[in-house]
LUMMAR-255265 format. One record per atom (N, C-alpha, C, O): chain; residue in three letters; x, z, y; residue number from 1. Coordinates in nm, 3 decimals. Each point is the difference from the previous one (the first is absolute). Example, Ala and Ser with C-alpha at 12.3 -4.5 7.8 and 13.67 -1.06 7.14 Angstrom:
residues 2
{chain=A; resn=ALA; u=1.319; w=0.780; v=-0.569; resi=1}
{chain=A; resn=ALA; u=-0.089; w=0.000; v=0.119; resi=1}
{chain=A; resn=ALA; u=0.090; w=0.000; v=0.120; resi=1}
{chain=A; resn=ALA; u=0.104; w=0.066; v=-0.002; resi=1}
{chain=A; resn=SER; u=-0.139; w=-0.138; v=0.107; resi=2}
{chain=A; resn=SER; u=0.082; w=0.006; v=0.119; resi=2}
{chain=A; resn=SER; u=-0.077; w=0.073; v=0.109; resi=2}
{chain=A; resn=SER; u=0.051; w=0.017; v=0.111; resi=2}
end
This chain:
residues 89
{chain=A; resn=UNK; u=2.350; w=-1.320; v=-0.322; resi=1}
{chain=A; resn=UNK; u=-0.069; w=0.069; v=-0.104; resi=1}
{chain=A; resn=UNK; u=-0.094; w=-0.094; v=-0.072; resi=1}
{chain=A; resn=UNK; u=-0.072; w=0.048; v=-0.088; resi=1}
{chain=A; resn=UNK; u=0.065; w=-0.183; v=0.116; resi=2}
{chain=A; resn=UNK; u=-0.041; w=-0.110; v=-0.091; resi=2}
{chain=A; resn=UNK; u=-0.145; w=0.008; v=0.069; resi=2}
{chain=A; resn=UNK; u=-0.026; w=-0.004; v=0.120; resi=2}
{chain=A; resn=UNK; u=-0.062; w=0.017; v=-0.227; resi=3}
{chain=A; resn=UNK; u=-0.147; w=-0.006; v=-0.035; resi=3}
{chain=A; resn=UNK; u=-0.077; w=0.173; v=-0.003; resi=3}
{chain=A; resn=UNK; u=-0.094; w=0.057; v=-0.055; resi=3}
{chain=A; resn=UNK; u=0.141; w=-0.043; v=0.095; resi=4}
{chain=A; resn=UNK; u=-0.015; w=0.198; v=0.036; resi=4}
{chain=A; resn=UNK; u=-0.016; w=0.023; v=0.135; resi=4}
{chain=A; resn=UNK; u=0.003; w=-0.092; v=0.083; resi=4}
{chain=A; resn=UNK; u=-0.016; w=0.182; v=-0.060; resi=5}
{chain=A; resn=UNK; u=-0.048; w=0.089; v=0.147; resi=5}
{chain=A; resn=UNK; u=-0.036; w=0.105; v=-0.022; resi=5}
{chain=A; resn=UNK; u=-0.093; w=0.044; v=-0.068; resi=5}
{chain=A; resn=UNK; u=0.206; w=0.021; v=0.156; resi=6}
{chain=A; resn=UNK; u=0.041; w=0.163; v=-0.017; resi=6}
{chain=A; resn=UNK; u=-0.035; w=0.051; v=0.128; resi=6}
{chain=A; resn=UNK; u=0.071; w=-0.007; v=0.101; resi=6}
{chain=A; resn=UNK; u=-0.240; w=0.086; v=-0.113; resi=7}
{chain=A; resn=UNK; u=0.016; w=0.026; v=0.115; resi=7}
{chain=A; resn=UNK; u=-0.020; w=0.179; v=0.036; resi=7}
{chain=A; resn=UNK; u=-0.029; w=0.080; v=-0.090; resi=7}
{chain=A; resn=UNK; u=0.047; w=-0.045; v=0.214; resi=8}
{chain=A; resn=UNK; u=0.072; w=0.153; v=0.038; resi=8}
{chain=A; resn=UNK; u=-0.078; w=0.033; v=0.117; resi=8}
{chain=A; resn=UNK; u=0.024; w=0.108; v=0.054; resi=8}
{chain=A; resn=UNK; u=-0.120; w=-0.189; v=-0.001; resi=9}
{chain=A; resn=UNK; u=-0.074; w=0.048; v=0.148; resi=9}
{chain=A; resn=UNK; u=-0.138; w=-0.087; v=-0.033; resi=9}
{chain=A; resn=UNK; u=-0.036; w=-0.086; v=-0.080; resi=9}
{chain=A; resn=UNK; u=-0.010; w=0.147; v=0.171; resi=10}
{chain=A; resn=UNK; u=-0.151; w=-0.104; v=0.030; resi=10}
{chain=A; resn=UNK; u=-0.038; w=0.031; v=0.130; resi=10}
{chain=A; resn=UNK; u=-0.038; w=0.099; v=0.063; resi=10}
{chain=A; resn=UNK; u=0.066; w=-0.238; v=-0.038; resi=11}
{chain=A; resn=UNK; u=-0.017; w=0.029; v=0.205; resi=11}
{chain=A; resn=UNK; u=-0.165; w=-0.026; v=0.038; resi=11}
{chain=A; resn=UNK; u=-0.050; w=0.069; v=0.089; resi=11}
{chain=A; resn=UNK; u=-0.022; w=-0.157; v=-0.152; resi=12}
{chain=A; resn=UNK; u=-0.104; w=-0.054; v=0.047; resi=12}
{chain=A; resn=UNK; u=-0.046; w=-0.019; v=-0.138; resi=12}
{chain=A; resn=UNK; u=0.082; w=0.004; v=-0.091; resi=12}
{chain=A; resn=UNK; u=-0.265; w=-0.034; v=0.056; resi=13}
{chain=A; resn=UNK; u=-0.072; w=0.036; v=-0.102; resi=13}
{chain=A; resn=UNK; u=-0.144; w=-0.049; v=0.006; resi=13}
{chain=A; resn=UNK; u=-0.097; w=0.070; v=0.032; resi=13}
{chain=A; resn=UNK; u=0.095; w=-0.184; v=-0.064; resi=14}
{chain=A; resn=UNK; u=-0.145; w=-0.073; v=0.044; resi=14}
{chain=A; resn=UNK; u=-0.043; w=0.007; v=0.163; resi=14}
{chain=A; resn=UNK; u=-0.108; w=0.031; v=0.051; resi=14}
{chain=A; resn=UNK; u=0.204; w=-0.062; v=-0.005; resi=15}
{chain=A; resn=UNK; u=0.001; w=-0.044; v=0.182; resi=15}
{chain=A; resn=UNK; u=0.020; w=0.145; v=0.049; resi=15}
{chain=A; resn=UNK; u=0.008; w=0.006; v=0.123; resi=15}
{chain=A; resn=UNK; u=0.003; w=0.122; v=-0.194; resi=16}
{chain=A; resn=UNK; u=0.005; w=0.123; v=0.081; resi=16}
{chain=A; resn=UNK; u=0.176; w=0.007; v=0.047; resi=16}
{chain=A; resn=UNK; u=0.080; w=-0.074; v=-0.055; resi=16}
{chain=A; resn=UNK; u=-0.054; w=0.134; v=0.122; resi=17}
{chain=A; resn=UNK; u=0.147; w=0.063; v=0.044; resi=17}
{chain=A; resn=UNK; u=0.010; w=0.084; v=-0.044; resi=17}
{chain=A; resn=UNK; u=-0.084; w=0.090; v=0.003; resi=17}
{chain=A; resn=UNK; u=0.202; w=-0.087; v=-0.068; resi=18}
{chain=A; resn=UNK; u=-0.035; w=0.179; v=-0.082; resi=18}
{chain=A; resn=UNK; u=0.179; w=0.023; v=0.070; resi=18}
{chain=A; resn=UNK; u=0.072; w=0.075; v=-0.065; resi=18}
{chain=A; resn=UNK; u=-0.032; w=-0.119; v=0.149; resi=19}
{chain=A; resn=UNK; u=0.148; w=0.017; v=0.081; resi=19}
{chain=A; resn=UNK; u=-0.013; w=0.171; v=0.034; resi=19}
{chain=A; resn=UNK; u=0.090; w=0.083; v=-0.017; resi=19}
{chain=A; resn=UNK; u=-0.169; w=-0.068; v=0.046; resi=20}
{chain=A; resn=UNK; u=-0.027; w=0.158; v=0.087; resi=20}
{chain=A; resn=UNK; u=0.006; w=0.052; v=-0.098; resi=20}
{chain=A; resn=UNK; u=0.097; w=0.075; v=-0.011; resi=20}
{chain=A; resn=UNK; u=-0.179; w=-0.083; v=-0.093; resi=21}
{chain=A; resn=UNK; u=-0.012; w=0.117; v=-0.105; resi=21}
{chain=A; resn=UNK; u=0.155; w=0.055; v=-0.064; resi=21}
{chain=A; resn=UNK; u=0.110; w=-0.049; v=0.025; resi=21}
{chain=A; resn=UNK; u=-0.141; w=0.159; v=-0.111; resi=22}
{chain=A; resn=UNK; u=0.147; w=0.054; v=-0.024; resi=22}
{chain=A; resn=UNK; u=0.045; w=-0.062; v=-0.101; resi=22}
{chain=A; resn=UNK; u=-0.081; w=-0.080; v=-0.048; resi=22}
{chain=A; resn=UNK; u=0.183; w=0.087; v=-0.002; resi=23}
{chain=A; resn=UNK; u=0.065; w=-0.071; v=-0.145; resi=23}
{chain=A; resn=UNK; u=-0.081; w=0.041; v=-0.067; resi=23}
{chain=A; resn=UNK; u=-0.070; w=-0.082; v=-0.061; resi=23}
{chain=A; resn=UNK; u=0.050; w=0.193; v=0.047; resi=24}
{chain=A; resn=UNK; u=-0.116; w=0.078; v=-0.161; resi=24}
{chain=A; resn=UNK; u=-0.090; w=-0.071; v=0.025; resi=24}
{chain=A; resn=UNK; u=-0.030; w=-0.084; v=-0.085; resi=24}
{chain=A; resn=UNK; u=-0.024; w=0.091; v=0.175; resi=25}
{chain=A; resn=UNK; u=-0.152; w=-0.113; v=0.001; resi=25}
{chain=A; resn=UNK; u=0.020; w=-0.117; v=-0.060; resi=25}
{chain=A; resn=UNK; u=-0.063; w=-0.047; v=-0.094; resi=25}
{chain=A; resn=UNK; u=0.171; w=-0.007; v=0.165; resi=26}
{chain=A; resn=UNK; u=0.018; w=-0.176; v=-0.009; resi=26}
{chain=A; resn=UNK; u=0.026; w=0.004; v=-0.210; resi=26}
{chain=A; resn=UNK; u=-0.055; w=-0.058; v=-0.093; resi=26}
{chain=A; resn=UNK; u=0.173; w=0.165; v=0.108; resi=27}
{chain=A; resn=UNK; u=0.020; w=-0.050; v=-0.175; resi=27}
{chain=A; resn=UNK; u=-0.126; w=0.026; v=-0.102; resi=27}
{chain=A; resn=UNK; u=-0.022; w=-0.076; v=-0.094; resi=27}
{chain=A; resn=UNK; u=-0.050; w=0.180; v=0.119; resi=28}
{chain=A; resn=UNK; u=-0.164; w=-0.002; v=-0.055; resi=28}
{chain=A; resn=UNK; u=-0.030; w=-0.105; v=-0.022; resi=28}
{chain=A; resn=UNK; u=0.029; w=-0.041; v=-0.113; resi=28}
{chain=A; resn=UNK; u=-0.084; w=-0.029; v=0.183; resi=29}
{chain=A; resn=UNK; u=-0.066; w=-0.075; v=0.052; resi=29}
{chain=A; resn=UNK; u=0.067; w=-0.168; v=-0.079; resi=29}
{chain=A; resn=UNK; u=-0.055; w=-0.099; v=-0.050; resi=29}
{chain=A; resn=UNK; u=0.173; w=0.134; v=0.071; resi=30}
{chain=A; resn=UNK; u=0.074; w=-0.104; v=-0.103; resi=30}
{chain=A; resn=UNK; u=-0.005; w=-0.020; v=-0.117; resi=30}
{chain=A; resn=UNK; u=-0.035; w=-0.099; v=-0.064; resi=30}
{chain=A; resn=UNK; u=0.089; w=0.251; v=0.020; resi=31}
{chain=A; resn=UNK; u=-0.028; w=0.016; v=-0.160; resi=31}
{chain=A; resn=UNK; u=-0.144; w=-0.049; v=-0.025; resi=31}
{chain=A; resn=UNK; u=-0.018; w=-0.082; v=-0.091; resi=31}
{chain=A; resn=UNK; u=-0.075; w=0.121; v=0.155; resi=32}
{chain=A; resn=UNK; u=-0.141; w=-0.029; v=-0.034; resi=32}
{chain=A; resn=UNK; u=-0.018; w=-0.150; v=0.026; resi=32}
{chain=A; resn=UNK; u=-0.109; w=-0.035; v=-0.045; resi=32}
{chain=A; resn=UNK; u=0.152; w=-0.029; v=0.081; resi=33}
{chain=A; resn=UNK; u=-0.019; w=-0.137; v=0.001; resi=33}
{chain=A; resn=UNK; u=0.112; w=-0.090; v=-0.066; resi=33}
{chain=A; resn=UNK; u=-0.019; w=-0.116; v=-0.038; resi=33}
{chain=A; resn=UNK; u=0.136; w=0.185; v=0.032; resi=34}
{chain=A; resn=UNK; u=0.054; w=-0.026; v=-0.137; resi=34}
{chain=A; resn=UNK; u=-0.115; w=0.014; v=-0.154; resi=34}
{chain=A; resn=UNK; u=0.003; w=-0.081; v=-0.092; resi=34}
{chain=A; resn=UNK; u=-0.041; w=0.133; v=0.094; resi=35}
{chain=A; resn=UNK; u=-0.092; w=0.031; v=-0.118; resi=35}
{chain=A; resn=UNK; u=-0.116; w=-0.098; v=-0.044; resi=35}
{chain=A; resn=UNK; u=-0.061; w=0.004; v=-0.107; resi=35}
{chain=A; resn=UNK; u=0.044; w=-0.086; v=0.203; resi=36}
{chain=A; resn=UNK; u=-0.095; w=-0.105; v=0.000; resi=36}
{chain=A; resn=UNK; u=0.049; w=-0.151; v=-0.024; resi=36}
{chain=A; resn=UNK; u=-0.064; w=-0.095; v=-0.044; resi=36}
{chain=A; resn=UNK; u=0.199; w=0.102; v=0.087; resi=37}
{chain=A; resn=UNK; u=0.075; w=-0.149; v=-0.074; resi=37}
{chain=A; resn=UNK; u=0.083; w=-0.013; v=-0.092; resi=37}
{chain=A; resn=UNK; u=0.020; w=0.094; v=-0.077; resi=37}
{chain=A; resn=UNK; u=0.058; w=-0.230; v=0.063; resi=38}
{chain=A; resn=UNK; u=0.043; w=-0.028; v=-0.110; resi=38}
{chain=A; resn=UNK; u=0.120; w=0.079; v=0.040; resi=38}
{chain=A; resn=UNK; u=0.054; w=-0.002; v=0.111; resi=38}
{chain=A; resn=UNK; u=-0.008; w=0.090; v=-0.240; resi=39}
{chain=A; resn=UNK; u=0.133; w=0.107; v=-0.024; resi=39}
{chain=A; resn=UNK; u=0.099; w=-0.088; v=-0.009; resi=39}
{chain=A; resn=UNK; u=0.101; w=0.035; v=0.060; resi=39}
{chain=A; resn=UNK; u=-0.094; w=-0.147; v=-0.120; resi=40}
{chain=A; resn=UNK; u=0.084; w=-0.062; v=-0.097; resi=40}
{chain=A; resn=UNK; u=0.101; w=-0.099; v=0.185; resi=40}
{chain=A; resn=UNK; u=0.120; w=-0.025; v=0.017; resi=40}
{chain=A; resn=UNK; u=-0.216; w=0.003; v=0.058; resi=41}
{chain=A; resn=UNK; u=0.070; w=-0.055; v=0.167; resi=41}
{chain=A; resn=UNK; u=-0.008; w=0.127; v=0.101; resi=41}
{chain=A; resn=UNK; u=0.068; w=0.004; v=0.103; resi=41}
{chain=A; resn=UNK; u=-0.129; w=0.068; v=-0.130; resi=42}
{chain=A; resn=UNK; u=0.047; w=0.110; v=0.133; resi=42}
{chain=A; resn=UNK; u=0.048; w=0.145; v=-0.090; resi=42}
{chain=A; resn=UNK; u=-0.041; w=0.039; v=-0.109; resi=42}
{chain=A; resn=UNK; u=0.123; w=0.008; v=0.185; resi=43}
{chain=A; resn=UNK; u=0.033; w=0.100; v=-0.059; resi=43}
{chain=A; resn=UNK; u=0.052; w=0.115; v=0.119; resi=43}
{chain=A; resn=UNK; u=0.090; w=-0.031; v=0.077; resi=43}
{chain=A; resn=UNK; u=-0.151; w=0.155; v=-0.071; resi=44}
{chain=A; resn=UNK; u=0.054; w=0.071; v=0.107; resi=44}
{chain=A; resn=UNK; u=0.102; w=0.058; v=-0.040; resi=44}
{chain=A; resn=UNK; u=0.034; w=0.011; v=-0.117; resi=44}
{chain=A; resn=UNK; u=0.046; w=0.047; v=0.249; resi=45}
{chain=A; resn=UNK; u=0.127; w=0.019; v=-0.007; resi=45}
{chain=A; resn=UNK; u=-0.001; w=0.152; v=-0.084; resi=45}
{chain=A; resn=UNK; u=-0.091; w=0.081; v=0.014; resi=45}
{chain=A; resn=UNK; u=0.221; w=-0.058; v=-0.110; resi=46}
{chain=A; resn=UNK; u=-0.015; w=0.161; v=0.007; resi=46}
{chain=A; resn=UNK; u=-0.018; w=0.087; v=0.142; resi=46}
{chain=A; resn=UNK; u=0.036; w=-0.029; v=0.114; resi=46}
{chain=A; resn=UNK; u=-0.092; w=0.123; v=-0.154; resi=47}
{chain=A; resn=UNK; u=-0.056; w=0.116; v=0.031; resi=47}
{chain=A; resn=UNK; u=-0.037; w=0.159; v=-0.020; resi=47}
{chain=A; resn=UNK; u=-0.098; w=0.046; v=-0.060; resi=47}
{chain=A; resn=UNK; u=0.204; w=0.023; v=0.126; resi=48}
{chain=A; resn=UNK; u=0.076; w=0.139; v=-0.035; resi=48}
{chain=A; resn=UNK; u=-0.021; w=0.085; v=0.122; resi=48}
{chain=A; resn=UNK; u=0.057; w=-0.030; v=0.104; resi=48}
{chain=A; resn=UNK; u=-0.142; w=0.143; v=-0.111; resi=49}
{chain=A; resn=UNK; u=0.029; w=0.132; v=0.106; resi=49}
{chain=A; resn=UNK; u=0.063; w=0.096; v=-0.046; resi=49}
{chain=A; resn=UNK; u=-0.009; w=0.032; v=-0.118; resi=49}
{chain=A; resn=UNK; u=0.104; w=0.048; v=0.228; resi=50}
{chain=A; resn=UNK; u=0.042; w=0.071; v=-0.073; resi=50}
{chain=A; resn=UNK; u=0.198; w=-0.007; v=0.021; resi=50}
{chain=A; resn=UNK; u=0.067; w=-0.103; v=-0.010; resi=50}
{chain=A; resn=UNK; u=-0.019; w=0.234; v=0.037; resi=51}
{chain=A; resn=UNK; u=0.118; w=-0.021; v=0.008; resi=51}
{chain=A; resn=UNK; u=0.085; w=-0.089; v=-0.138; resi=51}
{chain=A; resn=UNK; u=0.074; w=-0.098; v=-0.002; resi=51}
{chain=A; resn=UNK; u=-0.133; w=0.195; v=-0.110; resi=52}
{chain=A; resn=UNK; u=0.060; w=-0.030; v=-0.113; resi=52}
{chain=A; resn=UNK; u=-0.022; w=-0.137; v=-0.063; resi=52}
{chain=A; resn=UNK; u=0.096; w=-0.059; v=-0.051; resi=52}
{chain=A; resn=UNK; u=-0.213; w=0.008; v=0.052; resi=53}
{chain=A; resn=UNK; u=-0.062; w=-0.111; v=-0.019; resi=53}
{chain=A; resn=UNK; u=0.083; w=-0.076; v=0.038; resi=53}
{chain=A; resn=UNK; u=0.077; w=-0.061; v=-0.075; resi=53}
{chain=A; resn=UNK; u=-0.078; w=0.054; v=0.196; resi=54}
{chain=A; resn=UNK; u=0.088; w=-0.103; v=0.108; resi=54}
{chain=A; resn=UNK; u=0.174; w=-0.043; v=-0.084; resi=54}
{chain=A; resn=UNK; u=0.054; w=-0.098; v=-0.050; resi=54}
{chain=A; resn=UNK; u=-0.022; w=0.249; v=0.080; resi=55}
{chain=A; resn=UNK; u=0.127; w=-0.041; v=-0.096; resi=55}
{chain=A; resn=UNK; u=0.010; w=-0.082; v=-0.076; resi=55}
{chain=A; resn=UNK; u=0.060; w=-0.103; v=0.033; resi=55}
{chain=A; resn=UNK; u=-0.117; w=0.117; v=-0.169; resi=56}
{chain=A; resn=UNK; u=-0.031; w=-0.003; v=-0.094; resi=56}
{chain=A; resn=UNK; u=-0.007; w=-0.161; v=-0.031; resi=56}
{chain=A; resn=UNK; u=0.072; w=-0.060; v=-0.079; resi=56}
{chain=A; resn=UNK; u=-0.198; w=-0.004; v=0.177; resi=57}
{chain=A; resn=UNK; u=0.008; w=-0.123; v=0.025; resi=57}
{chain=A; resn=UNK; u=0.062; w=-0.067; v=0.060; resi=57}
{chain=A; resn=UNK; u=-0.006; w=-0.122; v=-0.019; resi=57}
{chain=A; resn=UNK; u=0.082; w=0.174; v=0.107; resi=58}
{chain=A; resn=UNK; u=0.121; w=-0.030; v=0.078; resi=58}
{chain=A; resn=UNK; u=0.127; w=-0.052; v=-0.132; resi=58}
{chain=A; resn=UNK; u=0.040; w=-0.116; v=-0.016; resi=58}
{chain=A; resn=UNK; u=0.000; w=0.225; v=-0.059; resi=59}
{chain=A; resn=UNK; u=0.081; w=-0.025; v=-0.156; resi=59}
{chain=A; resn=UNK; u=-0.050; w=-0.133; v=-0.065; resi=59}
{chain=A; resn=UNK; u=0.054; w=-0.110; v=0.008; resi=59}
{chain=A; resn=UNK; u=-0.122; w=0.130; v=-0.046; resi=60}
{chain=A; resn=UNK; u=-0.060; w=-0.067; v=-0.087; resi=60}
{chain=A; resn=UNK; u=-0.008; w=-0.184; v=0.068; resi=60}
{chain=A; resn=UNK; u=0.012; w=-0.096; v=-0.075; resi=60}
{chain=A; resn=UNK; u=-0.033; w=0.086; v=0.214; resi=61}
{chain=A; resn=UNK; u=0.028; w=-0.126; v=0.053; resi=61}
{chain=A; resn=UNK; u=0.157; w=-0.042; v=0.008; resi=61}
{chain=A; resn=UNK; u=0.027; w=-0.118; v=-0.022; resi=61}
{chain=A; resn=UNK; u=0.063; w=0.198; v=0.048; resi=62}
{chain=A; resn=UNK; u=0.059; w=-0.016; v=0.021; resi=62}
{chain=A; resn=UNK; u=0.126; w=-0.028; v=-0.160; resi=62}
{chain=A; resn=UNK; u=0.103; w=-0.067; v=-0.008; resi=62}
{chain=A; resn=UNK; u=-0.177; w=0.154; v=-0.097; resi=63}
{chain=A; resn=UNK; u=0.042; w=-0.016; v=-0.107; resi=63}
{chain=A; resn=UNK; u=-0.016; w=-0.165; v=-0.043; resi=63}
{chain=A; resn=UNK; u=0.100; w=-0.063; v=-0.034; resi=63}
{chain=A; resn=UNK; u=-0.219; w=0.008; v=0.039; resi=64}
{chain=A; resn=UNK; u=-0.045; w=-0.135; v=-0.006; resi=64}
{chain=A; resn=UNK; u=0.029; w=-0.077; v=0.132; resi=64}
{chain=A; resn=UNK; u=-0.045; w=-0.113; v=0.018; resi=64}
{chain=A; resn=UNK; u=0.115; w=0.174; v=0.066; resi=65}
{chain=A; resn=UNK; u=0.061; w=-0.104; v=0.056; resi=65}
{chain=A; resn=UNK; u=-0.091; w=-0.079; v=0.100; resi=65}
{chain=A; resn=UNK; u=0.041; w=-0.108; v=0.043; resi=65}
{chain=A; resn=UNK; u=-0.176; w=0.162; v=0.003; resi=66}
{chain=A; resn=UNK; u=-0.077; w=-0.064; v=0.048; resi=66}
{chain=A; resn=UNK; u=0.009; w=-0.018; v=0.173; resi=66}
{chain=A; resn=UNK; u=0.120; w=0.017; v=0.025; resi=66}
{chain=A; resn=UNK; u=-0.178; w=-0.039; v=0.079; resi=67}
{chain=A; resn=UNK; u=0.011; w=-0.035; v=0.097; resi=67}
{chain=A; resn=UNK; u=0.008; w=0.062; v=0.137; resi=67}
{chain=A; resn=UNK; u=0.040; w=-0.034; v=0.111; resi=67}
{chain=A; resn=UNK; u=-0.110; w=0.170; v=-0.183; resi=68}
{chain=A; resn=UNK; u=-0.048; w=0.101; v=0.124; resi=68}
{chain=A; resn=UNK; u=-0.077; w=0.086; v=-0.008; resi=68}
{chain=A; resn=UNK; u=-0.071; w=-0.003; v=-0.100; resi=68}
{chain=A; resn=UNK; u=0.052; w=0.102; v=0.186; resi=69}
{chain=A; resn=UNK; u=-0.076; w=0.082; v=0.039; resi=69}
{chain=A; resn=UNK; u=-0.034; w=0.069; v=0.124; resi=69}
{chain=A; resn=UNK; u=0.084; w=0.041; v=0.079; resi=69}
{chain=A; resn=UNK; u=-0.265; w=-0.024; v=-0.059; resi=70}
{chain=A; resn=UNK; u=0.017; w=0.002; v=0.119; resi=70}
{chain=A; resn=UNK; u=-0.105; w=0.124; v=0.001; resi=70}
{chain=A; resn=UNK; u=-0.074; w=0.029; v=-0.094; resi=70}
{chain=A; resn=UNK; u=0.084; w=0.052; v=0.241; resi=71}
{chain=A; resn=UNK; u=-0.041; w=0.145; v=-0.033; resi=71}
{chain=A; resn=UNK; u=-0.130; w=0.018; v=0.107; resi=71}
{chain=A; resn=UNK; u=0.032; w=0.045; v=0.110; resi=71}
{chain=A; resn=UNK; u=-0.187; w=-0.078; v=-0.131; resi=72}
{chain=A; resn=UNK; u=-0.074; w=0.041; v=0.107; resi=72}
{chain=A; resn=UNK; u=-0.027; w=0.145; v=0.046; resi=72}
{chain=A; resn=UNK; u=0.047; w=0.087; v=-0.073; resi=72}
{chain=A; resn=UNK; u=-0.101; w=-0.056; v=0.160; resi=73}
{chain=A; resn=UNK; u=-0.032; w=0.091; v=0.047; resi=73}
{chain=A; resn=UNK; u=-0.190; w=-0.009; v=-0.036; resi=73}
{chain=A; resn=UNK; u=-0.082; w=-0.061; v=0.068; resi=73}
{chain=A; resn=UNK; u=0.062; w=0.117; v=-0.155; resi=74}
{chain=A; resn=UNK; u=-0.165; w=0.013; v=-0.031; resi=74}
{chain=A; resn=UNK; u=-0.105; w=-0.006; v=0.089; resi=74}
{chain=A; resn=UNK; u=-0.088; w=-0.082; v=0.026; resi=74}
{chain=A; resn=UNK; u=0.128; w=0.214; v=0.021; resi=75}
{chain=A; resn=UNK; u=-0.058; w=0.001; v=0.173; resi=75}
{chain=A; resn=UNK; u=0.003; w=-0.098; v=0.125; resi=75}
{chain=A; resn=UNK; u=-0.067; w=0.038; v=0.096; resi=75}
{chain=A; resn=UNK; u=0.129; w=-0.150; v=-0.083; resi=76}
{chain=A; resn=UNK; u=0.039; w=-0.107; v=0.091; resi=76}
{chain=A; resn=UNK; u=-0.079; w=-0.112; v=-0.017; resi=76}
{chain=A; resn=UNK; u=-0.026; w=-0.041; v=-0.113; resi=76}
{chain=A; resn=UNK; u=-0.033; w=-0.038; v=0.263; resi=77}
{chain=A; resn=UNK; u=-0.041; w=-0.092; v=-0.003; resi=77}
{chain=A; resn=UNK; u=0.100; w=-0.129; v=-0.046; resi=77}
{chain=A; resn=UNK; u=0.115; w=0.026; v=-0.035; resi=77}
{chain=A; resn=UNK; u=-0.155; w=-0.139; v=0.037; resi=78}
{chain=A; resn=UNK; u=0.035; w=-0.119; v=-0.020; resi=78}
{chain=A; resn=UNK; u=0.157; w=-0.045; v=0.150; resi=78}
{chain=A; resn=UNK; u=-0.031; w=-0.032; v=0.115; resi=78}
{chain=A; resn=UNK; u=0.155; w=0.042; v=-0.154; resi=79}
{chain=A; resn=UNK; u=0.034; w=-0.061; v=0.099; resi=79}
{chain=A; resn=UNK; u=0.117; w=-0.116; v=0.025; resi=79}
{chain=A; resn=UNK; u=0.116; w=0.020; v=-0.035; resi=79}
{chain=A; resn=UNK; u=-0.157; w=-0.136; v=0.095; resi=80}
{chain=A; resn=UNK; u=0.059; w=-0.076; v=-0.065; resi=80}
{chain=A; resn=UNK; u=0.171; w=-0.003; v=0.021; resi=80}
{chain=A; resn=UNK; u=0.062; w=0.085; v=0.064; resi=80}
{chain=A; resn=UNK; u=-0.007; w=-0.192; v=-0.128; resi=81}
{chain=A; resn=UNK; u=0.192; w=-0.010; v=0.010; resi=81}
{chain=A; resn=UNK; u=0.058; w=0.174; v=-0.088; resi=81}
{chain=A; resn=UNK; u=-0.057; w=0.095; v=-0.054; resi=81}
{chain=A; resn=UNK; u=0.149; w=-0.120; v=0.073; resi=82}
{chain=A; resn=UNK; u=0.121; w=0.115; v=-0.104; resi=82}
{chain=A; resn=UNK; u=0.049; w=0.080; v=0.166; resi=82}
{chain=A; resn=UNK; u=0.069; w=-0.050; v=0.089; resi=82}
{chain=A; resn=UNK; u=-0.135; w=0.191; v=-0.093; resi=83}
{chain=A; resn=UNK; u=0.087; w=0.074; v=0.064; resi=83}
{chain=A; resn=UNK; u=0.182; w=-0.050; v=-0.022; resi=83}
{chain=A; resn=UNK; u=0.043; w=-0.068; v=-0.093; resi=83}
{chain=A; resn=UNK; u=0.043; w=0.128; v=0.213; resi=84}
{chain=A; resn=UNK; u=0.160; w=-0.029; v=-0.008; resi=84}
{chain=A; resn=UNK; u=0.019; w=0.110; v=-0.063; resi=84}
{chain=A; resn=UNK; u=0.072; w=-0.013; v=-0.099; resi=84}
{chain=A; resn=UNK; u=-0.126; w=0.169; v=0.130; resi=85}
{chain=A; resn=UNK; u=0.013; w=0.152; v=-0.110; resi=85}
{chain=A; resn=UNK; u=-0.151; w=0.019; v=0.073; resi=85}
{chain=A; resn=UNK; u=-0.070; w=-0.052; v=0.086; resi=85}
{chain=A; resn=UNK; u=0.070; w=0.210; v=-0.221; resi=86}
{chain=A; resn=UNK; u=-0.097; w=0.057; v=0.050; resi=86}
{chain=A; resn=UNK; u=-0.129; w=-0.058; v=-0.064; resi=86}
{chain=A; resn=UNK; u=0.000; w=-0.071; v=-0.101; resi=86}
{chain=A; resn=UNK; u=-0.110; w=0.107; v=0.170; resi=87}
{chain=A; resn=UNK; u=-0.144; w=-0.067; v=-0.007; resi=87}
{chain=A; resn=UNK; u=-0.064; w=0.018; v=-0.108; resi=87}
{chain=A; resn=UNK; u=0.053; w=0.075; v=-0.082; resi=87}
{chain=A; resn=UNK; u=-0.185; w=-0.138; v=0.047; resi=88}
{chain=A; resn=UNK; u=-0.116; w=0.072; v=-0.119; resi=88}
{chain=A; resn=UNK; u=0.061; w=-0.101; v=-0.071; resi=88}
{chain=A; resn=UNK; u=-0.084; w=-0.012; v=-0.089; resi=88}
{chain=A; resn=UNK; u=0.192; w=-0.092; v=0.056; resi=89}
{chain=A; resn=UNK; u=0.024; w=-0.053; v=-0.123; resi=89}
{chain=A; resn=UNK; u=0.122; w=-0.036; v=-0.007; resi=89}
{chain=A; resn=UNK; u=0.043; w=-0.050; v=-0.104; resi=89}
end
């Protein structure tokens, strides 16, 4: 992705652990500190709740051909590696 950084979690936050906290927390907390740097090198990932939403952006990546999508569970802590099925992501 070159000179960019796309990012989708925030594990840790001025030396805190934020691993425990839930996704909603962690992406708060992102966006809000997204908000304080340069837009033009970080950029967070889309972001959709919502059955329809989901779809929707689901199309639309896939229309453009892009790379992926991946589905948290709001409510879920931080955990690391890719479930095999199943799991909060």
């Amino acid at each position: 992705m070159g000179n960019h950084y796309y990012a989708f979690d925030l594990l840790e936050l001025n030396g805190e652990n934020l691993r425990h906290h839930t996704y909603r927390q962690r992406l708060l907390a992102l966006t809000e500190l997204l908000l304080d740097v340069n837009r033009h090198v970080f950029h967070r990932v889309d972001t959709t709740l919502g059955t329809e939403g989901k779809r929707e952006l689901l199309e639309v990546l896939q229309t453009e051909n892009r790379e992926g999508i991946v589905l948290k569970d709001m409510s879920a802590p931080f955990t690391p590696d890719r479930p095999s099925s199943g799991g909060t992501q």
